[in-house]
Z-matrix of the N, CA and C atoms (Angstrom, degrees):
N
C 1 1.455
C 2 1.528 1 108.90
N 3 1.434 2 109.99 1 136.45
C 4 1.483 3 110.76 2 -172.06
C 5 1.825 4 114.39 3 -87.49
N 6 1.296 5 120.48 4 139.43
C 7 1.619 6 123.87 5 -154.29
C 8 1.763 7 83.69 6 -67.75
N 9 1.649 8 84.59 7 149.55
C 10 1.593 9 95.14 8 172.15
C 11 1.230 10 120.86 9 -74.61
N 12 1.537 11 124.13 10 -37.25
C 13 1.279 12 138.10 11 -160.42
C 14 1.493 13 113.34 12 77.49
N 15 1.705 14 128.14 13 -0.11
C 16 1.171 15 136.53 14 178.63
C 17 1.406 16 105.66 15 -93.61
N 18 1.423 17 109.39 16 139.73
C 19 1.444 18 116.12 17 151.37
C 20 2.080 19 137.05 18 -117.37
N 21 0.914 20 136.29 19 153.70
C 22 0.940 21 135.27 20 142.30
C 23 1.710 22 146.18 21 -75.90
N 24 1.243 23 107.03 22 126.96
C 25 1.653 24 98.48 23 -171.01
C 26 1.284 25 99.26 24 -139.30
N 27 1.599 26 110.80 25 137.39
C 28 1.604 27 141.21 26 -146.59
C 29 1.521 28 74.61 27 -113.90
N 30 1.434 29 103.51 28 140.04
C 31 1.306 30 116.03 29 154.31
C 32 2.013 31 107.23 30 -167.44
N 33 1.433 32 102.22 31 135.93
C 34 1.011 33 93.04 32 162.58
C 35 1.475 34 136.18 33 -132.42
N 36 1.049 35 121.20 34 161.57
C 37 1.965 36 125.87 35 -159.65
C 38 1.248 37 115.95 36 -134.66
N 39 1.288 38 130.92 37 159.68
C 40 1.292 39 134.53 38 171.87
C 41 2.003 40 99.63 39 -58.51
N 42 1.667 41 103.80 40 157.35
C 43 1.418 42 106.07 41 -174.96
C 44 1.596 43 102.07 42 -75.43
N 45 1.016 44 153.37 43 27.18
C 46 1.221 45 160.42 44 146.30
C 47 1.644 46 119.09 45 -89.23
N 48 1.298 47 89.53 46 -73.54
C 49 1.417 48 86.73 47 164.70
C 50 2.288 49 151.17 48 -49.07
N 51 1.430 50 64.58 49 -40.50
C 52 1.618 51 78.53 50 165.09
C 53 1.472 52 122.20 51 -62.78
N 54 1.071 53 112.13 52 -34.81
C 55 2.199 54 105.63 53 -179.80
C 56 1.932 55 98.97 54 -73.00
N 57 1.618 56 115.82 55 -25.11
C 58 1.367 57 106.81 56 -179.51
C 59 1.392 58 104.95 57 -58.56
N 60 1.502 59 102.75 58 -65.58
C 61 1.414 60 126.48 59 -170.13
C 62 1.752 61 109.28 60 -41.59
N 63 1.362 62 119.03 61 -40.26
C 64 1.398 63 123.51 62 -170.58
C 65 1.566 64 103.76 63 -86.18
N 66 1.420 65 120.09 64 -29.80
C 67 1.303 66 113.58 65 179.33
C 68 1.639 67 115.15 66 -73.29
N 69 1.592 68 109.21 67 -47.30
C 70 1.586 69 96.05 68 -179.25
C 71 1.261 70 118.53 69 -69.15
N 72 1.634 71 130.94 70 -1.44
C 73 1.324 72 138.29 71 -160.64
C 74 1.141 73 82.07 72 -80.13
N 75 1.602 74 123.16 73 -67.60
C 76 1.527 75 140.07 74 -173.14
C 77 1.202 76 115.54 75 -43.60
N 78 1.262 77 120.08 76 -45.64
C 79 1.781 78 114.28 77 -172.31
C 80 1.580 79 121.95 78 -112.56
N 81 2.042 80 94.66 79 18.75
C 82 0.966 81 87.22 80 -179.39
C 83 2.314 82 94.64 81 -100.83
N 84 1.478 83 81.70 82 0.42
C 85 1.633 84 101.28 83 178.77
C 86 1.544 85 118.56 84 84.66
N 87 1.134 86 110.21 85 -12.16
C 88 1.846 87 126.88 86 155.30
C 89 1.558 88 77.77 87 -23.96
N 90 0.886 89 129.58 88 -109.84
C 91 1.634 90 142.30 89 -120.49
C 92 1.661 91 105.73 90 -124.85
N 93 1.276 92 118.55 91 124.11
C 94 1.229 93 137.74 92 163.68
C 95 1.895 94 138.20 93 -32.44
N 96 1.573 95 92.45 94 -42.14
C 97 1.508 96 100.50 95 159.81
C 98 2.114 97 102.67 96 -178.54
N 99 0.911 98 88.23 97 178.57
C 100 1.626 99 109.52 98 -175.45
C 101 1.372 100 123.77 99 -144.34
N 102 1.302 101 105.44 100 103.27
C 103 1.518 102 96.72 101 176.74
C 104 1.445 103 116.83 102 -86.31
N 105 1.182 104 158.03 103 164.46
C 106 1.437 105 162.39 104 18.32
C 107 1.029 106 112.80 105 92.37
N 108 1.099 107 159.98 106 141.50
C 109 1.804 108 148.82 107 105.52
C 110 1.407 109 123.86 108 -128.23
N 111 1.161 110 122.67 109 173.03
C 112 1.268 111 98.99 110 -179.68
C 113 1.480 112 93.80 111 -133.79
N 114 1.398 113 114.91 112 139.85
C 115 1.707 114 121.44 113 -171.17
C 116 1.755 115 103.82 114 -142.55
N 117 1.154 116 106.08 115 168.68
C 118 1.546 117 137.63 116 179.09
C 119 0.999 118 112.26 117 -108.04
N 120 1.359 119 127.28 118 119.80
C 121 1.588 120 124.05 119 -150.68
C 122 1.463 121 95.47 120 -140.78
N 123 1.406 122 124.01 121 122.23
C 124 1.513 123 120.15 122 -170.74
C 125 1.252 124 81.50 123 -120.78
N 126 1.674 125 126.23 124 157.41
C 127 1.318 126 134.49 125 -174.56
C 128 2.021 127 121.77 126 171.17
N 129 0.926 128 98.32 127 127.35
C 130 1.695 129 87.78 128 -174.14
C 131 1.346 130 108.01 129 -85.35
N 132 1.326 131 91.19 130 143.66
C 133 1.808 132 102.78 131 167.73
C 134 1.337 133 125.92 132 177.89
N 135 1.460 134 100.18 133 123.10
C 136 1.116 135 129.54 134 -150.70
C 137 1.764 136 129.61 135 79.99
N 138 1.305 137 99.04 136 36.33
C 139 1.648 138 118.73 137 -151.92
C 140 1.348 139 122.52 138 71.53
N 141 1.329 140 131.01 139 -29.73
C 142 0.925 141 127.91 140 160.17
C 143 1.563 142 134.12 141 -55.36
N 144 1.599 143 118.79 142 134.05
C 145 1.686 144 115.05 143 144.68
C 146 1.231 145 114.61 144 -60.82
N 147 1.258 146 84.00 145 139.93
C 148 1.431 147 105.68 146 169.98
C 149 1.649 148 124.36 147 -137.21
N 150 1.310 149 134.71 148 128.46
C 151 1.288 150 135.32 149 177.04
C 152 1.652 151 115.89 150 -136.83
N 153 1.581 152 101.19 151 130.53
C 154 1.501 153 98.01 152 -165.47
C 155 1.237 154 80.47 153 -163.94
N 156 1.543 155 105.46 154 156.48
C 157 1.506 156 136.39 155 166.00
C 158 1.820 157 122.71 156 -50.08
N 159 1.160 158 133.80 157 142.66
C 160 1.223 159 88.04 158 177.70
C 161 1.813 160 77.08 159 -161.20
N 162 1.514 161 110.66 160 -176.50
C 163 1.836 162 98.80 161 165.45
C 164 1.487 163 92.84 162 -127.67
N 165 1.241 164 59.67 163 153.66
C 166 2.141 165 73.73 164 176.83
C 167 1.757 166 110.22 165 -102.77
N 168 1.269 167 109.49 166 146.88
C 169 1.574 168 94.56 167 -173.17
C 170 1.696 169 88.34 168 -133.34
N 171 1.256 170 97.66 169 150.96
C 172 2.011 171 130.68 170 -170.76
C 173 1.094 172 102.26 171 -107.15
N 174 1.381 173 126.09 172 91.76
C 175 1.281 174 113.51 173 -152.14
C 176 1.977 175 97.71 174 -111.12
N 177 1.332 176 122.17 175 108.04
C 178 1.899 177 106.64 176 172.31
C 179 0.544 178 121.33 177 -109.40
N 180 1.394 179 100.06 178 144.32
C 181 2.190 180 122.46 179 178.46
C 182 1.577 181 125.88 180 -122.78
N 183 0.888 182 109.06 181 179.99
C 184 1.392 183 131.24 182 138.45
C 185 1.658 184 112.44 183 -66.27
N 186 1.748 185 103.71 184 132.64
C 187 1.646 186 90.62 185 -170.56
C 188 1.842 187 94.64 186 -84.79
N 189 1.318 188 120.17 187 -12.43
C 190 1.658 189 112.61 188 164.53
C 191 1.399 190 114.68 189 -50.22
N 192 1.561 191 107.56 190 -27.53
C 193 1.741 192 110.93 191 -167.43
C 194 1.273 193 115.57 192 -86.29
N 195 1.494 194 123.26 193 -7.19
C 196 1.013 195 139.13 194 161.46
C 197 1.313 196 122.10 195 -9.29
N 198 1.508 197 108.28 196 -92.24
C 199 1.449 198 93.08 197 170.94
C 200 1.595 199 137.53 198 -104.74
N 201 0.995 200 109.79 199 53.79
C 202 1.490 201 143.64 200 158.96
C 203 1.687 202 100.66 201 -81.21
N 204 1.317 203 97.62 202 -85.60
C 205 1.881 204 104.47 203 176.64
C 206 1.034 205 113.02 204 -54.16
N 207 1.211 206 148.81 205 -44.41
C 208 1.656 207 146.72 206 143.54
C 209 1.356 208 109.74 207 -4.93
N 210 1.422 209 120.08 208 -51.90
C 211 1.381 210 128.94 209 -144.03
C 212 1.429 211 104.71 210 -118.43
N 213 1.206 212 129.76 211 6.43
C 214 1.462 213 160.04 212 -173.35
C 215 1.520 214 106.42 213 -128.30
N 216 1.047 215 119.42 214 -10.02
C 217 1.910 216 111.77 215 -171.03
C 218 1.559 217 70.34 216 -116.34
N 219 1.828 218 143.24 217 -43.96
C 220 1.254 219 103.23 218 178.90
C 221 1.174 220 139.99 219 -75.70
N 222 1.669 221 111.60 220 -34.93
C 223 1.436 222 113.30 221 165.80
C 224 1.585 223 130.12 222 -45.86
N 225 1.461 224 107.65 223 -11.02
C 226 1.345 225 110.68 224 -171.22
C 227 1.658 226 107.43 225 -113.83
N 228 1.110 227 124.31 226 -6.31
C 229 1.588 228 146.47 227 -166.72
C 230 1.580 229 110.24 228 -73.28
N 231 0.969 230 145.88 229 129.21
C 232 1.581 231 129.33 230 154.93
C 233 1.452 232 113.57 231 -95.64
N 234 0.884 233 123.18 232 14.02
C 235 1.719 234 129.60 233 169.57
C 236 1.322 235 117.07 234 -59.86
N 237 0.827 236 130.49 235 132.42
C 238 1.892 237 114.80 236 165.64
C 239 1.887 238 121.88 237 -65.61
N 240 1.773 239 86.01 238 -42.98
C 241 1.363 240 102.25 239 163.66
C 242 1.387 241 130.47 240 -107.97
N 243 1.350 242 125.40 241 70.40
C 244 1.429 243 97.60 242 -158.60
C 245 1.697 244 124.35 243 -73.17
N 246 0.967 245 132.04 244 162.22
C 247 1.228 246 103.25 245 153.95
C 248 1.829 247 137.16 246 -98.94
N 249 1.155 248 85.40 247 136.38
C 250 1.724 249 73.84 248 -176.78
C 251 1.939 250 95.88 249 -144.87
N 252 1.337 251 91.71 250 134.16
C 253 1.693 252 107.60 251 -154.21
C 254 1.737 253 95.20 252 -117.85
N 255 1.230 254 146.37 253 117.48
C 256 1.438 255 145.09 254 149.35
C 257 1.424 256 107.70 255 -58.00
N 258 0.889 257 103.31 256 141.42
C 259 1.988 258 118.06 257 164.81
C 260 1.627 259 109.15 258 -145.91
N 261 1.372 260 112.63 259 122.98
C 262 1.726 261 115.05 260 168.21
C 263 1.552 262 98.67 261 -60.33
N 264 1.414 263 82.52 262 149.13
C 265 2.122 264 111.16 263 157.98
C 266 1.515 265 96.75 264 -97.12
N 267 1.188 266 114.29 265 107.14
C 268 1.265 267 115.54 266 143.59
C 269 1.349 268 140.82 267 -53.62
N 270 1.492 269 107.65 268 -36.01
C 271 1.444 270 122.99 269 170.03
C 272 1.195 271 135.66 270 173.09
N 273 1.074 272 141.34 271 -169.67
C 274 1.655 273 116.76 272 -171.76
C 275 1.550 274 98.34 273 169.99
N 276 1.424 275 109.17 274 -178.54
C 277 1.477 276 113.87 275 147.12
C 278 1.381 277 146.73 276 -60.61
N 279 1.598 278 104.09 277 99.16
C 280 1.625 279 104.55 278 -158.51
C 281 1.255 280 113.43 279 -44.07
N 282 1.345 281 128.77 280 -64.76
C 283 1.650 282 107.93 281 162.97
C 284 1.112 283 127.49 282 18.34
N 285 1.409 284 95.28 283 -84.10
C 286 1.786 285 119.63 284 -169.35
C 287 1.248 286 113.24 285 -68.90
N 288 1.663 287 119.94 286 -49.86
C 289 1.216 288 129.59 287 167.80
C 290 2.160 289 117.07 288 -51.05
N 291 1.750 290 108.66 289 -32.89
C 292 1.594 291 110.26 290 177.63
C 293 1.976 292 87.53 291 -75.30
N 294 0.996 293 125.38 292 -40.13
C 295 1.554 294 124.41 293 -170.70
C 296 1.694 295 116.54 294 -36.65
N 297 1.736 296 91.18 295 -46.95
C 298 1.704 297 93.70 296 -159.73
C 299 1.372 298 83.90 297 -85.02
N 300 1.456 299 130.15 298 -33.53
C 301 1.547 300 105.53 299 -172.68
C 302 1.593 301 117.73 300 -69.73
N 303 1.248 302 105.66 301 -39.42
C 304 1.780 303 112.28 302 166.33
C 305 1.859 304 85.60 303 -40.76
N 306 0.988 305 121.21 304 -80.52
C 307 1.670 306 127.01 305 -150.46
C 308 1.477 307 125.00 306 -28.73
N 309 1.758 308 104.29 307 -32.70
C 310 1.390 309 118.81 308 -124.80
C 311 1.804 310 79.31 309 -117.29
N 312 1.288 311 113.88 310 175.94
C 313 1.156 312 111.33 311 -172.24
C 314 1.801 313 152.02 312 67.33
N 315 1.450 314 100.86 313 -24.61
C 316 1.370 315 115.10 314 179.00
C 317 1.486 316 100.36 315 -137.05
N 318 1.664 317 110.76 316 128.84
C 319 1.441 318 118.59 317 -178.74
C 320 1.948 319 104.18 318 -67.33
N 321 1.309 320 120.39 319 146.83
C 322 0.733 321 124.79 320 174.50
C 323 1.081 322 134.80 321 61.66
């Protein structure tokens, strides 16, 4: 199977924060689209449990755009730590897969 050149990037934010974070990603043209979710996130820190609401955002690129959006999900983040995780696309529906590359690269 031939590499997509797409990636995925996990990040998650308070439910406020996340539609900011996904919109300037989007129009700043970093990244193609962002989905939303909303999850339950149990996790220690600082010795502590912790469990809280949170959204998770699907974030796609260009894997060149990588760290551009990396560096844009932190400036815009209030986390101390956020997380933000890369994963390759192996492959998909070219369609969808020509979509994010049309997407990616040019603001607006």
């Amino acid at each position: 199977m031939k590499k997509s050149g797409i990636v995925m990037i996990l990040s998650t934010a308070s439910a406020e924060q996340a539609p900011v974070i996904a919109e300037e990603l989007v129009a700043s043209g970093l990244v193609a689209c962002v989905n939303i979710l909303p999850v339950q996130s149990v996790y220690r820190w600082r010795g502590k449990i912790c469990k809280e609401g949170e959204s998770l955002m699907i974030i796609k690129t260009r894997e060149e755009n990588t760290g551009s959006a990396i560096n844009g999900i932190k400036k815009l983040h209030a986390y101390e730590v956020p997380e933000i995780t890369v994963l390759p696309v192996i492959g998909g529906h070219a369609p969808y897969i020509d979509w994010i590359i049309r997407g990616t690269g040019h603001p607006g």
